[in-house]
Z-matrix of the N, CA and C atoms (Angstrom, degrees):
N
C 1 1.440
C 2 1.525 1 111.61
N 3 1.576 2 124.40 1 -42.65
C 4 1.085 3 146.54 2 -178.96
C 5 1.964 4 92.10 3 -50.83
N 6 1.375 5 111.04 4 -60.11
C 7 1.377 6 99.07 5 173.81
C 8 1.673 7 132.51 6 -57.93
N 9 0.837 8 90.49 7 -39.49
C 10 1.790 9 97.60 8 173.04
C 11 1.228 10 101.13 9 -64.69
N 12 1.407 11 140.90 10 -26.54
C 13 1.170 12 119.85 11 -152.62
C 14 1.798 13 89.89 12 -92.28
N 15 1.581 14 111.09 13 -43.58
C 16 1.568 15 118.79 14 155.16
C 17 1.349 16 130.15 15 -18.65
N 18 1.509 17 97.70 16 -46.98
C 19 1.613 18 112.50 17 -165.53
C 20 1.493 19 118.91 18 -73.71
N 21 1.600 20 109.01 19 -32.79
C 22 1.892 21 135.25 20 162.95
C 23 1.032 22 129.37 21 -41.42
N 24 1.887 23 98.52 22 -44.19
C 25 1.426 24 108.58 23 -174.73
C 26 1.856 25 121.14 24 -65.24
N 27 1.725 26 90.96 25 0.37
C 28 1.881 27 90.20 26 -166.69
C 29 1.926 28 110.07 27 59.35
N 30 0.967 29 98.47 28 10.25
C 31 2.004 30 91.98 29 -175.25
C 32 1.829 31 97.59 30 -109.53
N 33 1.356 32 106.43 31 140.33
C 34 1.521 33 105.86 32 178.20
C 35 1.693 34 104.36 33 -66.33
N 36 1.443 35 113.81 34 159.70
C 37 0.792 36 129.62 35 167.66
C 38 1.123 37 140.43 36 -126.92
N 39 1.697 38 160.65 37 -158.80
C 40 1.432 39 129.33 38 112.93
C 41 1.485 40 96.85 39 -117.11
N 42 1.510 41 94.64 40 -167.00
C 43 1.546 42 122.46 41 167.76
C 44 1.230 43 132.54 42 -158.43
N 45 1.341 44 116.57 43 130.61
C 46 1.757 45 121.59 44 -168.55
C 47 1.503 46 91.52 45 -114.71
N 48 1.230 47 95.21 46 168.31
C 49 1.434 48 124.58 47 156.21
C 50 1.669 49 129.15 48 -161.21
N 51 1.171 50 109.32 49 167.97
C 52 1.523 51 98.37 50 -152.46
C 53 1.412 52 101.53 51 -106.25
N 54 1.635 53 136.01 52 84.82
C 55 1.055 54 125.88 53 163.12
C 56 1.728 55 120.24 54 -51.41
N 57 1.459 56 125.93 55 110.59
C 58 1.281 57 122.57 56 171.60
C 59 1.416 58 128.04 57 -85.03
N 60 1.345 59 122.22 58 -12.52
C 61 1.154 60 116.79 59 175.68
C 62 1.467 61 103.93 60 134.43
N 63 1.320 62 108.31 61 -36.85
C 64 1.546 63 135.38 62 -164.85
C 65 0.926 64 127.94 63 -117.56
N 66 1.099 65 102.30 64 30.54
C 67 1.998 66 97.07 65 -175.37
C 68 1.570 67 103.60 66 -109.61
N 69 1.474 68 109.47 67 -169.43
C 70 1.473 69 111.32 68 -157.71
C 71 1.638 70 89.72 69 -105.30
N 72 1.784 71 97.34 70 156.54
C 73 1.667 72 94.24 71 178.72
C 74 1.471 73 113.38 72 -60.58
N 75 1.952 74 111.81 73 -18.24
C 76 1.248 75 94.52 74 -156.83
C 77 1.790 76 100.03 75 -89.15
N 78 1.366 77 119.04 76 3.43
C 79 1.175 78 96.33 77 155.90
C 80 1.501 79 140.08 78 -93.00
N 81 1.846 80 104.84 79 -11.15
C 82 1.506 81 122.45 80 -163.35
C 83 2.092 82 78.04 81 -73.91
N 84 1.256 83 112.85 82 -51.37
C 85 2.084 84 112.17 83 175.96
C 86 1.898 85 106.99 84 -35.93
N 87 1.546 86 120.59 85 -28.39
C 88 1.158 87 106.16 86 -158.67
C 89 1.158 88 98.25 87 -90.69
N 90 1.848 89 125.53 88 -8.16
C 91 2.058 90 114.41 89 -179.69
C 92 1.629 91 97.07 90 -72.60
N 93 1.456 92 128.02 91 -33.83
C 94 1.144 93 120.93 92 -178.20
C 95 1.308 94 109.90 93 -74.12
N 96 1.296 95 118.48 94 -41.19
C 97 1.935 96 112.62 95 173.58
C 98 1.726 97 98.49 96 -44.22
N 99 1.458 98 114.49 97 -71.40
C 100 1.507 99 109.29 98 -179.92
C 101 1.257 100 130.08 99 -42.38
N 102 1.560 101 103.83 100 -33.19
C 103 2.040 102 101.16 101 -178.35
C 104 1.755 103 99.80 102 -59.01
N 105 1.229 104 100.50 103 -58.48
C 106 1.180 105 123.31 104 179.87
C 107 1.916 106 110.78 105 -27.04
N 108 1.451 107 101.18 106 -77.46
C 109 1.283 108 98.09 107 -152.76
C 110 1.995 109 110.33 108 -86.57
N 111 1.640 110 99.48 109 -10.31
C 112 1.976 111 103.20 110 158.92
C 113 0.896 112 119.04 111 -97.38
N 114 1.683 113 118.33 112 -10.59
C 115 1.782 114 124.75 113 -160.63
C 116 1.522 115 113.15 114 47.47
N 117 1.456 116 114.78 115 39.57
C 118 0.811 117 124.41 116 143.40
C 119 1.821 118 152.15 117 -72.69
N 120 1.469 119 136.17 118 121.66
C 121 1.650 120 115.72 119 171.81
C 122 1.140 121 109.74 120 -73.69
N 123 1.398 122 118.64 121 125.40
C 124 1.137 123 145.75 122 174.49
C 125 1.423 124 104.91 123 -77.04
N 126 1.172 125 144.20 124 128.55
C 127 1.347 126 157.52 125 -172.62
C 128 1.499 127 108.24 126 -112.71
N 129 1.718 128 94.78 127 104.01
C 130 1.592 129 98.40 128 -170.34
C 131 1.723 130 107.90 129 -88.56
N 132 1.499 131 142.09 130 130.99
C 133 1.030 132 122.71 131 -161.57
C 134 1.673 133 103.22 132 -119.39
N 135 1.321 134 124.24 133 119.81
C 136 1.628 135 94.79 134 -165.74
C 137 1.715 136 91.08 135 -107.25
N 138 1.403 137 87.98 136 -166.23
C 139 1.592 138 99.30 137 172.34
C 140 1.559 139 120.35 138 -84.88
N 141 1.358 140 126.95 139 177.27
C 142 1.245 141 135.03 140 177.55
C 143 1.972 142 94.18 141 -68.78
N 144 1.180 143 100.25 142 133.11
C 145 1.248 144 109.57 143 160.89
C 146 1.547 145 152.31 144 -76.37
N 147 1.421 146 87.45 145 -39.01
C 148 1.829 147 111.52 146 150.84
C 149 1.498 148 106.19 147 -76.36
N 150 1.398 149 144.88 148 -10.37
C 151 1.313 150 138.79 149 -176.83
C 152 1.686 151 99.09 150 -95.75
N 153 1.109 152 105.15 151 -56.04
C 154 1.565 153 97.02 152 171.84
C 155 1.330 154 122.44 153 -44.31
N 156 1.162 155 123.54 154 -60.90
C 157 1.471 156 122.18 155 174.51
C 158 1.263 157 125.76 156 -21.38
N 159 1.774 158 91.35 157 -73.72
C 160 1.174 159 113.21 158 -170.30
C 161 1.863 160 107.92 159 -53.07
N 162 1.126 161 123.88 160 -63.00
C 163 1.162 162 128.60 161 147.88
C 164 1.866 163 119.62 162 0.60
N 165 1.234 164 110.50 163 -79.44
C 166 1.273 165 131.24 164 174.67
C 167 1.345 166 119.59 165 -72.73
N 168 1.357 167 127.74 166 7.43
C 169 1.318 168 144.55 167 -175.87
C 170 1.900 169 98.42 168 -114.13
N 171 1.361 170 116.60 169 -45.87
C 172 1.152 171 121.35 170 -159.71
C 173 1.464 172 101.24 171 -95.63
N 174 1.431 173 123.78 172 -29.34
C 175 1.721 174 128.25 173 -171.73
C 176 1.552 175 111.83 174 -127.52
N 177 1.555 176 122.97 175 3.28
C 178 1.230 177 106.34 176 -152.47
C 179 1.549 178 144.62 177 83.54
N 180 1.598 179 102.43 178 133.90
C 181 1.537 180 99.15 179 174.47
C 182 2.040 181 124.84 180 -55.90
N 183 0.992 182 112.81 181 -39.84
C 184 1.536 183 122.93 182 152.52
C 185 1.281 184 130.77 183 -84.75
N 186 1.366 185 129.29 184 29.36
C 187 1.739 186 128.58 185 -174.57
C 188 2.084 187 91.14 186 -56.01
N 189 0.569 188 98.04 187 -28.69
C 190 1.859 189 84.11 188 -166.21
C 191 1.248 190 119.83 189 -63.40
N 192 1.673 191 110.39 190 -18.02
C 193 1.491 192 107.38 191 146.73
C 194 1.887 193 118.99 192 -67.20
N 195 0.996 194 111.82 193 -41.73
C 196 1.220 195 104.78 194 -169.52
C 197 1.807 196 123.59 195 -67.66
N 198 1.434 197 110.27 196 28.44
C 199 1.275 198 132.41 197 169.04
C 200 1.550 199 133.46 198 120.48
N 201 1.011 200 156.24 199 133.26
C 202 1.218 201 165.21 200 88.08
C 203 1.759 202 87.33 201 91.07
N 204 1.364 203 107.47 202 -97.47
C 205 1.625 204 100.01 203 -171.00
C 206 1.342 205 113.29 204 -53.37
N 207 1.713 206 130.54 205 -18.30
C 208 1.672 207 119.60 206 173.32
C 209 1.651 208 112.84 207 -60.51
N 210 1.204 209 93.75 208 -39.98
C 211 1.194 210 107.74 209 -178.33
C 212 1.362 211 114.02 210 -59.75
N 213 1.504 212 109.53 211 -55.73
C 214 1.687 213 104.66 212 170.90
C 215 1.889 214 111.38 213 -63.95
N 216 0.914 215 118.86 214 10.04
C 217 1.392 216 108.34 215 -172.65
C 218 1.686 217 103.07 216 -114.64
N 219 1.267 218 112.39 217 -25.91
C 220 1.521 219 123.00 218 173.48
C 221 1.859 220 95.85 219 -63.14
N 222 0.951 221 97.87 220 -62.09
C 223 1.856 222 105.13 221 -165.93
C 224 1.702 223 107.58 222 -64.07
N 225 1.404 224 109.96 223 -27.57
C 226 1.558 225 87.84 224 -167.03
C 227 1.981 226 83.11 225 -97.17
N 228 0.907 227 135.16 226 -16.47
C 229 1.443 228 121.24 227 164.80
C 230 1.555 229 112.81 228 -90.60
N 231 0.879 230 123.43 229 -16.07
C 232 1.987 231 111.61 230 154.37
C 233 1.279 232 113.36 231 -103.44
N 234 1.163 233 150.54 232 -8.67
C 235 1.778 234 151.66 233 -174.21
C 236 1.485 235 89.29 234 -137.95
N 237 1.103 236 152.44 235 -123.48
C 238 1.411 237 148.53 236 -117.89
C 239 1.523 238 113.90 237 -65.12
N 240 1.235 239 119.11 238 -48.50
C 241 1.501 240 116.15 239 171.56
C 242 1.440 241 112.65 240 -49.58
N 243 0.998 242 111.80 241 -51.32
C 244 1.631 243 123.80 242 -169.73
C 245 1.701 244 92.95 243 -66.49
N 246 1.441 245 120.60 244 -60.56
C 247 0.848 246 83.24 245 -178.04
C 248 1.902 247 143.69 246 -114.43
N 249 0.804 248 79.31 247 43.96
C 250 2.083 249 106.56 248 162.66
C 251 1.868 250 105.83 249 -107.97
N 252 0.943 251 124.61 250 -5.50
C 253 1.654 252 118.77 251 145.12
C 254 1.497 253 123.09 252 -72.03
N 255 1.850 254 110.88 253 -30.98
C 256 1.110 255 113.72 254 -159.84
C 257 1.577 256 90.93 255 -82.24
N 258 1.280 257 121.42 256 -40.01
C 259 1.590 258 139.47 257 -153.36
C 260 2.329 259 102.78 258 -64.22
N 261 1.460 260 85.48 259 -43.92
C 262 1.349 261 105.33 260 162.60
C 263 1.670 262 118.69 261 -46.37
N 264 1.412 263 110.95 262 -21.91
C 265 1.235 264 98.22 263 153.17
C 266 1.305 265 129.97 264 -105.21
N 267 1.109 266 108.06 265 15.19
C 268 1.407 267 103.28 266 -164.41
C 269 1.707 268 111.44 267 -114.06
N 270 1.323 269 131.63 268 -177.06
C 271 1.328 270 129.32 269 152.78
C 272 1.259 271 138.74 270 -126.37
N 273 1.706 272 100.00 271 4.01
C 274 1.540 273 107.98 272 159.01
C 275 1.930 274 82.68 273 178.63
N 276 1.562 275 97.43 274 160.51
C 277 1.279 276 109.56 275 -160.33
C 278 1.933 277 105.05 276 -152.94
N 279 1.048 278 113.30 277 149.08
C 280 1.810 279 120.00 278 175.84
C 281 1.319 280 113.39 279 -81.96
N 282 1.420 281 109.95 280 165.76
C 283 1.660 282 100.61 281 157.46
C 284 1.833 283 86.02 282 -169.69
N 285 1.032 284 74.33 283 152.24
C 286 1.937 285 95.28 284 177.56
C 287 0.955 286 120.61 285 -81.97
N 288 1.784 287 138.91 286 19.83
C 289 1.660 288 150.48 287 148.76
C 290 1.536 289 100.84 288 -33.32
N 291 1.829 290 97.43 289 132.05
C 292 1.342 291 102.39 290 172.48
C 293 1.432 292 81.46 291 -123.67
N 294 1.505 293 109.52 292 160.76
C 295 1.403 294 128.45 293 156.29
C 296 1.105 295 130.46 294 -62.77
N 297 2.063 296 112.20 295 -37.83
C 298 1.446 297 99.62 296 175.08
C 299 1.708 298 115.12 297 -100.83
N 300 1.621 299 107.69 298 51.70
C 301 1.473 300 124.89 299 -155.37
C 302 1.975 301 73.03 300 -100.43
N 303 1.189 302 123.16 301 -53.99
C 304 1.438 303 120.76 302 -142.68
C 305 1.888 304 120.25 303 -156.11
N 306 1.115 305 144.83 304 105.85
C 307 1.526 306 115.93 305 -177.54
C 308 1.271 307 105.75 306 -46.34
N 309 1.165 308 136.94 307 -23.98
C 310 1.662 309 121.74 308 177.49
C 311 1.530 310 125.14 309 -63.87
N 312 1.981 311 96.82 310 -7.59
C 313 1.548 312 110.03 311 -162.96
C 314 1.692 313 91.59 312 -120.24
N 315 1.101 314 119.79 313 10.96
C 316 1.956 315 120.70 314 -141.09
C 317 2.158 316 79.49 315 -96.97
N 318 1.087 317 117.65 316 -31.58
C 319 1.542 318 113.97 317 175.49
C 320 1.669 319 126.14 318 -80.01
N 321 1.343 320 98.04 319 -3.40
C 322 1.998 321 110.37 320 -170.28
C 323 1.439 322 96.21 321 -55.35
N 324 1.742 323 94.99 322 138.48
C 325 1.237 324 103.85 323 177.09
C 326 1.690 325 99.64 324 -118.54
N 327 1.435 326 87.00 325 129.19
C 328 1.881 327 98.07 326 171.36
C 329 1.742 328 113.78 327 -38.89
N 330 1.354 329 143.87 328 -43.09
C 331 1.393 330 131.50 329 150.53
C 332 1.760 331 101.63 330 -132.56
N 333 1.311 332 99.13 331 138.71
C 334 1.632 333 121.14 332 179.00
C 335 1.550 334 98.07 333 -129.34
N 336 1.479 335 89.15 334 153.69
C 337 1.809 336 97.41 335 166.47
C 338 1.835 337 99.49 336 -104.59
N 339 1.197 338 107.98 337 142.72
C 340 0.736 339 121.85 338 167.96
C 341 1.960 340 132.18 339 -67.82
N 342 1.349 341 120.66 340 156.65
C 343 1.445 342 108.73 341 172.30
C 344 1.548 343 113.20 342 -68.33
N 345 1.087 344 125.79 343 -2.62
C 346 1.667 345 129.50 344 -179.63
C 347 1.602 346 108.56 345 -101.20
N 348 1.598 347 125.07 346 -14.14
C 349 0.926 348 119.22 347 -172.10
C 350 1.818 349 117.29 348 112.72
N 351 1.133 350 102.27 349 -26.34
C 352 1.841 351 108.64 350 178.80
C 353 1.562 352 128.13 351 -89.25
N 354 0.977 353 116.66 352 111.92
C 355 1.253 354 127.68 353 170.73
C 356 1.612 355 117.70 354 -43.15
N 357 1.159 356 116.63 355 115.51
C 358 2.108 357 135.66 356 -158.41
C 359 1.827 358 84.60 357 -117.79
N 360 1.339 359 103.57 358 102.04
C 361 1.511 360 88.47 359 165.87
C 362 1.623 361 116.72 360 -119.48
N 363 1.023 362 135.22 361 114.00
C 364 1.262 363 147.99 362 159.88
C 365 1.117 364 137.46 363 -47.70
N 366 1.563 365 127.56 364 56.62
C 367 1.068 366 86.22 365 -167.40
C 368 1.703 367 139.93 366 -114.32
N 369 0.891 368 91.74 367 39.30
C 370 1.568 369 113.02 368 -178.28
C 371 1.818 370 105.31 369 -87.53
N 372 1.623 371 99.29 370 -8.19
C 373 1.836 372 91.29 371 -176.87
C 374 1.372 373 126.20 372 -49.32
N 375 1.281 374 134.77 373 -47.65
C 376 1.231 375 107.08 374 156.68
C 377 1.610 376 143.68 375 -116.53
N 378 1.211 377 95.92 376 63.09
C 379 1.588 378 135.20 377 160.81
C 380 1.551 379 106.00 378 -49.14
N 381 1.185 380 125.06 379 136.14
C 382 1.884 381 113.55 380 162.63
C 383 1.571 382 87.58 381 -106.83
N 384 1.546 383 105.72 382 164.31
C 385 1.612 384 131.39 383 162.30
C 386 1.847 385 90.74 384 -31.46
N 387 1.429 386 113.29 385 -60.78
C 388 1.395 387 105.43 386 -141.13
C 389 1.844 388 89.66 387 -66.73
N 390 1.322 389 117.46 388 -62.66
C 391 1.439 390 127.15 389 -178.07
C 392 1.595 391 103.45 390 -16.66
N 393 1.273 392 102.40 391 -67.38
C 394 1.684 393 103.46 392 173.08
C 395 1.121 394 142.13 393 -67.42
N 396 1.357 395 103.23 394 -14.29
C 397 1.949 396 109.21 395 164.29
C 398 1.398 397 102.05 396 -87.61
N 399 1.339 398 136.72 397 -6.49
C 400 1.489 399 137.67 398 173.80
C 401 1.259 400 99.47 399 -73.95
N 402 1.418 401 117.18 400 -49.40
C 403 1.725 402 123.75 401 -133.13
C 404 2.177 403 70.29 402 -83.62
N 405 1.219 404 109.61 403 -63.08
C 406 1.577 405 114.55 404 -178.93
C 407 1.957 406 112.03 405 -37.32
N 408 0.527 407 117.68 406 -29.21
C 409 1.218 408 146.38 407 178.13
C 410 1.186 409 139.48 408 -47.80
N 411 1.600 410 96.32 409 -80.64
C 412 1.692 411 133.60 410 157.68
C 413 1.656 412 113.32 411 -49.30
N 414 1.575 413 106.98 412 -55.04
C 415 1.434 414 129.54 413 -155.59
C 416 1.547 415 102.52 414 -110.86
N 417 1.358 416 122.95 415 -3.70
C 418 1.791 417 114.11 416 149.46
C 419 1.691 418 86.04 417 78.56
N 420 1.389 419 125.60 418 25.32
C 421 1.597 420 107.41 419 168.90
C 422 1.577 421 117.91 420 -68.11
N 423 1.257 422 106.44 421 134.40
C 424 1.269 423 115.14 422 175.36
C 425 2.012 424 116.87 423 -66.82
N 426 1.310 425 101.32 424 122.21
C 427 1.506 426 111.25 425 -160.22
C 428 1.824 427 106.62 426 -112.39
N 429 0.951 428 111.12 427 141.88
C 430 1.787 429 128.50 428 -157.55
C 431 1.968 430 86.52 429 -72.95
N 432 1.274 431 123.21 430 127.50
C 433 1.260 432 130.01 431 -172.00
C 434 1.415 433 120.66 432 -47.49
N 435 1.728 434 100.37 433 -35.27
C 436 1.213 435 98.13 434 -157.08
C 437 1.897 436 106.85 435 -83.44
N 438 1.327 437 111.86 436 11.03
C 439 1.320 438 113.37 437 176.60
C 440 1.772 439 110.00 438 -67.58
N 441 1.443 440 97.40 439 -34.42
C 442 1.621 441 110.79 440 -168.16
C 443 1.532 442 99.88 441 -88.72
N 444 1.653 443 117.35 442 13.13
C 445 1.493 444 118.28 443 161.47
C 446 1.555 445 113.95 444 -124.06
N 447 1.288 446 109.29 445 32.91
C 448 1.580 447 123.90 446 179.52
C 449 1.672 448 126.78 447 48.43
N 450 1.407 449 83.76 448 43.28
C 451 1.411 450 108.36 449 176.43
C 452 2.090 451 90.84 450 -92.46
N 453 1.062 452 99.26 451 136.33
C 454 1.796 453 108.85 452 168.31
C 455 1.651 454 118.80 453 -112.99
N 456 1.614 455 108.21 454 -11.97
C 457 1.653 456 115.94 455 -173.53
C 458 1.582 457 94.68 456 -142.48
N 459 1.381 458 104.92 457 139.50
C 460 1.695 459 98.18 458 -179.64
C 461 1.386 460 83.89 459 -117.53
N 462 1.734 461 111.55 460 164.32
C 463 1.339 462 118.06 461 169.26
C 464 1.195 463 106.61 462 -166.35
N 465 1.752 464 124.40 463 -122.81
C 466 1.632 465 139.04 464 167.88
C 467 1.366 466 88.49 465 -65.68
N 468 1.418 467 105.49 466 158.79
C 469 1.729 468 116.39 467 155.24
C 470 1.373 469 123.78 468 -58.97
N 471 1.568 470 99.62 469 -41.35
C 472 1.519 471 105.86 470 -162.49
C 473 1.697 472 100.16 471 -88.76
N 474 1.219 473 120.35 472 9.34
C 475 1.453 474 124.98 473 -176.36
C 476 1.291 475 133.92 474 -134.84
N 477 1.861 476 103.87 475 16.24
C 478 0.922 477 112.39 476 -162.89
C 479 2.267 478 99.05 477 -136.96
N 480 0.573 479 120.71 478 97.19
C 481 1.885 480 119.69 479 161.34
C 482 1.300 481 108.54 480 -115.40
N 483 2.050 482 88.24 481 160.19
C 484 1.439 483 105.25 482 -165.18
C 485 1.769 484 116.75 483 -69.39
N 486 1.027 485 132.67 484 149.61
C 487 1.284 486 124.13 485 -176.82
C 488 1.741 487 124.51 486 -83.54
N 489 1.204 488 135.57 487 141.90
C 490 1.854 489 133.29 488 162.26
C 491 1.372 490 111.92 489 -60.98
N 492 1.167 491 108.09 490 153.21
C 493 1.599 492 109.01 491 -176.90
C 494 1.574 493 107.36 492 -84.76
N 495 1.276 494 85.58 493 134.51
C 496 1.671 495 116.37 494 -177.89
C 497 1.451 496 106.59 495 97.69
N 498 1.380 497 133.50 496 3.56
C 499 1.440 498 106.91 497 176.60
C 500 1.383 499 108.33 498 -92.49
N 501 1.357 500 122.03 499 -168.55
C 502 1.161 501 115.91 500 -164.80
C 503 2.027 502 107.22 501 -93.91
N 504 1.492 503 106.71 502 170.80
C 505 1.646 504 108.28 503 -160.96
C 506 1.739 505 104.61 504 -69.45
N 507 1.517 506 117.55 505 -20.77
C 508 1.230 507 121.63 506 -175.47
C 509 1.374 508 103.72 507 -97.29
N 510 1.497 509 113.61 508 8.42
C 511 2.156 510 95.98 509 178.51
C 512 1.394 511 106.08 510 -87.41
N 513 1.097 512 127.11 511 6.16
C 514 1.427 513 116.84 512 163.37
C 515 1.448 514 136.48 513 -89.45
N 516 1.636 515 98.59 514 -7.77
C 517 1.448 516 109.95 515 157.38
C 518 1.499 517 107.96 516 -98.64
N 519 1.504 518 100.53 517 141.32
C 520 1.074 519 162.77 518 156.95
C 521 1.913 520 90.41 519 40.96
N 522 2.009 521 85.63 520 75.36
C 523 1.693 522 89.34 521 -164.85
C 524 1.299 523 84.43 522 -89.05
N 525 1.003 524 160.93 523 82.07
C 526 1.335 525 150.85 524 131.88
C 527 1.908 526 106.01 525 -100.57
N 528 1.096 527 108.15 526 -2.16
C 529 1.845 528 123.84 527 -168.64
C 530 1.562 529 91.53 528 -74.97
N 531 0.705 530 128.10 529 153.76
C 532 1.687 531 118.46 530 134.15
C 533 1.356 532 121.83 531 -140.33
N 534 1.641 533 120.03 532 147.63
C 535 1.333 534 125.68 533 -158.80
C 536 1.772 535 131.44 534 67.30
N 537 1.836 536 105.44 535 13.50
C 538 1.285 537 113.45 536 179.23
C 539 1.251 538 107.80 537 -101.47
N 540 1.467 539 112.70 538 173.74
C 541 1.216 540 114.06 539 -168.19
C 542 1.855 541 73.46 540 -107.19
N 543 1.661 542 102.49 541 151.11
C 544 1.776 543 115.88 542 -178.18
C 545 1.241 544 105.90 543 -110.08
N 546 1.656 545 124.56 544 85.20
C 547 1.228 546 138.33 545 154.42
C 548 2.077 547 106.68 546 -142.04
N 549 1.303 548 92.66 547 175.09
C 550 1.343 549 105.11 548 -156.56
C 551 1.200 550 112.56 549 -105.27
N 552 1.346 551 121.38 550 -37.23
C 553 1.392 552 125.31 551 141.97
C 554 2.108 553 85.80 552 137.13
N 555 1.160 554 124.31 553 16.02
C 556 1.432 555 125.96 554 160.29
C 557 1.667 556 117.37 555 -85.72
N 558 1.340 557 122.33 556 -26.01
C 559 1.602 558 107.63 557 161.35
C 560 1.781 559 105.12 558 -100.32
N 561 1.280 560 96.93 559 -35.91
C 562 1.891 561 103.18 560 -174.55
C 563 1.207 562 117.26 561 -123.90
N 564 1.106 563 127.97 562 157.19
C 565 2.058 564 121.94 563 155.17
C 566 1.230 565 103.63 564 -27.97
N 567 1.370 566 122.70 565 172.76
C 568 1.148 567 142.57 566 -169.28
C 569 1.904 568 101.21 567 -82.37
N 570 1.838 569 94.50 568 -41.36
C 571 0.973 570 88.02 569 -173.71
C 572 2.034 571 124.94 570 -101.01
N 573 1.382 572 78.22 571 20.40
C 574 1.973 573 90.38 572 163.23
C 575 1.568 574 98.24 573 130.16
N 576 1.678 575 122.92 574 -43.95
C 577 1.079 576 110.67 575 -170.99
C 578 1.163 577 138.53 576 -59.48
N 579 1.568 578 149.13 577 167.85
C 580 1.412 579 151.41 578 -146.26
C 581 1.505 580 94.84 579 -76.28
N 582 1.833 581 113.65 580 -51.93
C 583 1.326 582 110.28 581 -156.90
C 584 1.495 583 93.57 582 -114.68
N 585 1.517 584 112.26 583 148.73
C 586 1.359 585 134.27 584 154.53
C 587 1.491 586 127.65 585 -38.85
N 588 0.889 587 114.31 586 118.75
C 589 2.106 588 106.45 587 165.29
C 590 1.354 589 104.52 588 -70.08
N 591 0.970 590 117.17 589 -46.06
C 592 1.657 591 134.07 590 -140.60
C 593 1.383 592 82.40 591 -89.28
């Protein structure tokens, strides 16, 4: 949606995304739905390759079950490294954070400067679910499948299930945690805050 809303402005744009290694086919199908329907290049960004290994040599292909910091160590070496190389080129960038996505998301500001200097603008922050299944709706955007299988957060395969009604849009990641805050540590800490330790 974040792209369409891109696409209006008449102003060029790009777009990345962060292939990790792990994701589901039916999302690696949705960069071609997008080339397709903005005629846009999609900028696939992967991880370090010698970092993965090593990684998966020393903890395993699944360490992110095996607790809380594996988990933070899978994501900031397949999602955060990768992508703060990509950011390095850039000088300000979008992202589709809603506020009523999460209390970890409940403070997003439609444009912030960043601690590096780059402008993160949001602007879908205060969007509700419903606003955006309208705007999806109205305008025939093409939507990632697994939404219409009660998935509310897409991500890894192995880190991602569909959610019960009424819990919140982030309990389907990586609910095997309990008492964490469910981010990856690319908009916030792992454990909710604005800025990174790591």
């Amino acid at each position: 949606m974040a792209i369409d809303l891109a696409s209006r402005t008449g102003m060029p744009f790009r777009v990345f995304t962060l292939n990790t290694g792990r994701l589901p086919e039916e999302t690696l199908a949705m960069i071609e739905t997008v080339r397709q329907r903005w005629g846009v290049a999609v900028e696939v960004v992967l991880p370090d390759a010698d970092e993965v290994a090593r990684m998966v040599e020393r903890h395993g292909p699944d360490l992110f079950y095996d607790g809380v910091a594996f988990r933070q160590l899978c994501c900031e070496v397949r999602k955060v490294r990768p992508f703060e190389r990509k950011l390095r080129e850039l000088d300000a960038w979008a992202t589709g954070l809603r506020r009523e996505q999460s209390d970890t998301r409940a403070e997003i500001r439609k444009v912030a400067l960043t601690s590096d200097g780059r402008v993160k603008v949001s602007p879908l922050a205060d969007w509700t679910g419903a606003a955006v299944e309208e705007y999806i709706c109205v305008n025939r955007i093409p939507v990632h499948p697994f939404y219409s299988r009660g998935y509310a957060s897409i991500g890894c395969a192995p880190c991602t299930r569909p959610i019960a009604a009424g819990e919140d849009e982030r309990a389907g990641r990586w609910w095997w945690e309990n008492g964490t805050k469910k981010e990856c540590g690319i908009h916030f800490a792992p454990g909710g805050s604005v800025k990174r330790t790591a």
